[in-house]
C-alpha positions in Angstrom: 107.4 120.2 97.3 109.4 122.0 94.8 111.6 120.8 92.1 115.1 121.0 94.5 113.3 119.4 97.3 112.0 116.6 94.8 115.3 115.6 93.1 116.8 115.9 96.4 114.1 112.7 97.8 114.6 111.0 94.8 118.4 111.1 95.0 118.3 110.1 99.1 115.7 107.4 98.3 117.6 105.5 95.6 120.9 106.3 97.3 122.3 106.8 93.4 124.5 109.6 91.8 123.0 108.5 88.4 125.9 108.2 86.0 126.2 110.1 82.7 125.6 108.2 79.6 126.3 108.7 76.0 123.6 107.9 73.7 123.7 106.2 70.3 124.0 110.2 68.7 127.3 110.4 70.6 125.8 113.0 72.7 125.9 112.7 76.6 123.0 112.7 79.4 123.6 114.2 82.6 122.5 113.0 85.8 120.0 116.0 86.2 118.6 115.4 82.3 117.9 111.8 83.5 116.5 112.8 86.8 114.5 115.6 84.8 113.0 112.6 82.8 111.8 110.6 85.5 109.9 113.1 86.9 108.3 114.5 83.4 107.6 110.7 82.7 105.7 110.4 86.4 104.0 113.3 85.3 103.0 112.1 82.0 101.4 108.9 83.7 100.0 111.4 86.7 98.0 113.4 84.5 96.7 110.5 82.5 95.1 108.9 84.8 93.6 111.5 86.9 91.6 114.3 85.1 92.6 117.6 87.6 91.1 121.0 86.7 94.3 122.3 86.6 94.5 120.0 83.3 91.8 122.1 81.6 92.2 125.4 79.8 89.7 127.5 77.5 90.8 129.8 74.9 88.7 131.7 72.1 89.4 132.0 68.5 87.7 132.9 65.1 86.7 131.3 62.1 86.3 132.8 58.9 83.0 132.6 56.2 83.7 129.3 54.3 86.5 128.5 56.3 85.8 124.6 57.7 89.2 124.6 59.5 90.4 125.6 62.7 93.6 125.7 64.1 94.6 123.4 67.7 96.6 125.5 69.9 100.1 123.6 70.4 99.9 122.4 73.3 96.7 120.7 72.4 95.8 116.8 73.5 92.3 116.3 73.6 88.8 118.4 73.6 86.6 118.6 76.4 84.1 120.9 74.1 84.1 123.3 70.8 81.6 125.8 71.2 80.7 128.4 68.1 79.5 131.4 69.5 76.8 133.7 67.6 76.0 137.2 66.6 73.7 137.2 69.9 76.3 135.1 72.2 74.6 132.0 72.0 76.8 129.3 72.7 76.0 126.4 70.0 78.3 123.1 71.4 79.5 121.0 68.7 79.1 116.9 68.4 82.6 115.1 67.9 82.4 113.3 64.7 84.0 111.7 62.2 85.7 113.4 59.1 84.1 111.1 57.0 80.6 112.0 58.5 81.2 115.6 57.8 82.1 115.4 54.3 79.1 113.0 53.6 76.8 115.3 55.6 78.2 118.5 53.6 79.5 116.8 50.7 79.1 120.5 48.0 81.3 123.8 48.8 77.6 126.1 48.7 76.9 123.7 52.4 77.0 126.5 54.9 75.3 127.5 57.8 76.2 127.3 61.7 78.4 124.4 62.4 77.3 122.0 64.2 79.8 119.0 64.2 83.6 119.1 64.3 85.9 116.9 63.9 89.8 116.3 64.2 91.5 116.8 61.2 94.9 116.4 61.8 98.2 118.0 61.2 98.5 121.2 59.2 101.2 120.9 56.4 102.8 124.5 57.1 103.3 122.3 60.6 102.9 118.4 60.8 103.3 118.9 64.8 99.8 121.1 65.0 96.6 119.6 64.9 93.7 121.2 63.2 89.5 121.1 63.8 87.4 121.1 60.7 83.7 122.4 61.3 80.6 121.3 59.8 78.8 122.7 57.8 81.7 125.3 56.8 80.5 129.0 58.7 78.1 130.9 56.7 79.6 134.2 59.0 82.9 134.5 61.0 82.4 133.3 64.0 83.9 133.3 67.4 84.7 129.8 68.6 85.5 128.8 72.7 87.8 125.5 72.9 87.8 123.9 76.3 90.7 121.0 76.1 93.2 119.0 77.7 97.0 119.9 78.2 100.0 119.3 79.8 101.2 121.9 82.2 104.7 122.9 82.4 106.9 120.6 84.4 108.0 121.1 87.6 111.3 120.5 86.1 111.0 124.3 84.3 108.8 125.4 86.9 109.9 125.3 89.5 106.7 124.6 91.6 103.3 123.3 90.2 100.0 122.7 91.4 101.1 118.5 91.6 104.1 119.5 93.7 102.2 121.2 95.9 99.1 119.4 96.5 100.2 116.1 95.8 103.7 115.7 96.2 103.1 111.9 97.7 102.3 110.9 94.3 104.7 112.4 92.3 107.3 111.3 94.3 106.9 108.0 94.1 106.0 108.0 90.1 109.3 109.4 90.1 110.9 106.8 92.1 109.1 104.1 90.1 110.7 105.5 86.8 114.4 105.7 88.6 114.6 102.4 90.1 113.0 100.5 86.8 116.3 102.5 85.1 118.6 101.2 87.7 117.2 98.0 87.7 117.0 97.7 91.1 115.7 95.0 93.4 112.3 94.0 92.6 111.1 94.0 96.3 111.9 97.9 96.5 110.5 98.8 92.7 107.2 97.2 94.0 107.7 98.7 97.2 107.4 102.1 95.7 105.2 101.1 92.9 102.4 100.4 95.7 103.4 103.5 97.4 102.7 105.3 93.7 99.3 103.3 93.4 98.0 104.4 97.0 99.4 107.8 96.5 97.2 108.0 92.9 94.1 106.5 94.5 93.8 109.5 96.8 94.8 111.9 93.5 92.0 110.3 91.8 89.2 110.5 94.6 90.1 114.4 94.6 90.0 115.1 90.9 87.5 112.0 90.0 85.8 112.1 92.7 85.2 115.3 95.4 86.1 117.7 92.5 83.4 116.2 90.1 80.2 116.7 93.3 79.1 118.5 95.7 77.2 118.1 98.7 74.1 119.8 97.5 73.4 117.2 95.1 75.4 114.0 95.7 74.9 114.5 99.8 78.2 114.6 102.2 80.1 110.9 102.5 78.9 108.8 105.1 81.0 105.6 106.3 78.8 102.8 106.7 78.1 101.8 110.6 78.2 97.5 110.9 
């Protein structure tokens, strides 16, 4: 399902032209902004609760001699791992800790050596919207890092198509619908009607990206129902 063929369900389903409104700014919101927001906000919920490869993405950086902090690319939300890589390519994976623990661990400047612990530092003050690593102890060499983290992928509303749309329409769908009908206030029976259809829709999401995506049949064996 693309983006057309989505706003086109969503607009047969809740039988609704959505009005334009005029915020408190004075500004006015078109029926395709608020449409445009119901599906980023069934998105948002989507890829929070189900943890797709298609949320994942590595990138390499450097880090400098006695340089403790790293930049967080922008679209940044959360590390699966931080990896400093050596002079030999040896991959040393960092521990998540506490900025506290670091500074107590390394508490002089002269601490250096090949991090072992990172932690999130928080925003940068050339830009309070960028989030920033800092390493410990700070890198006795420069250093190539690997970051493997958690994002948002561009909305099917920019898109055009996305890997959601196209392999699990079903549930973006309804997580749309969910989202329209709560702002239209509409009958409760049909807002749970879809809301089920949303939760049924994310359980077979989250088998696929929880579940089948996370084993294989070498090690976990194939799926067997059980015979009564």
């Amino acid at each position: 399902m693309n983006y057309s063929e989505l706003v086109a369900s969503i607009q047969a389903y809740t039988e609704n032209i959505f009005p334009d409104v005029t915020l408190s700014d004075g500004s006015t919101e078109t029926t395709a902004e608020q449409v445009n927001r119901f599906i980023q906000q069934a998105e948002q919920r989507i890829y929070n609760t189900v943890q797709f490869p298609s949320l994942r993405k590595n990138v390499t950086g450097n880090v400098s001699t006695s340089t403790p902090y790293l930049s967080a690319p922008d679209d940044y939300l959360a590390t699966y791992s931080l990896a400093v890589i050596d002079g030999s390519g040896n991959y040393e994976y960092l521990l998540n800790k506490d900025v506290n623990f670091i500074r107590a661990a390394y508490p002089n400047a002269s601490d250096v050596g090949l991090p072992r612990y990172y932690a999130l530092f928080g925003p940068q003050t050339n830009n309070m919207t960028e989030l920033s690593f800092m390493l410990g102890p700070k890198p006795d060499s420069a250093y190539t890092v690997e970051l493997h983290y958690f994002y948002y992928p561009e909305s099917i509303t920019t898109a055009g198509t996305t890997w959601l749309g196209d392999n699990f329409d079903s549930a973006l769908l309804y997580g749309s619908l969910v989202e329209a009908y709560t702002f239209m206030k509409g009958e409760a029976d049909m807002l749970a009607l879809y809301n089920g259809k949303y939760k049924e829709a994310l359980d077979m999401a989250k088998r696929l990206g929880d579940g089948m995506e996370r084993q294989d049949a070498y090690r976990a064996g194939q799926y067997r129902q059980k015979v009564v």
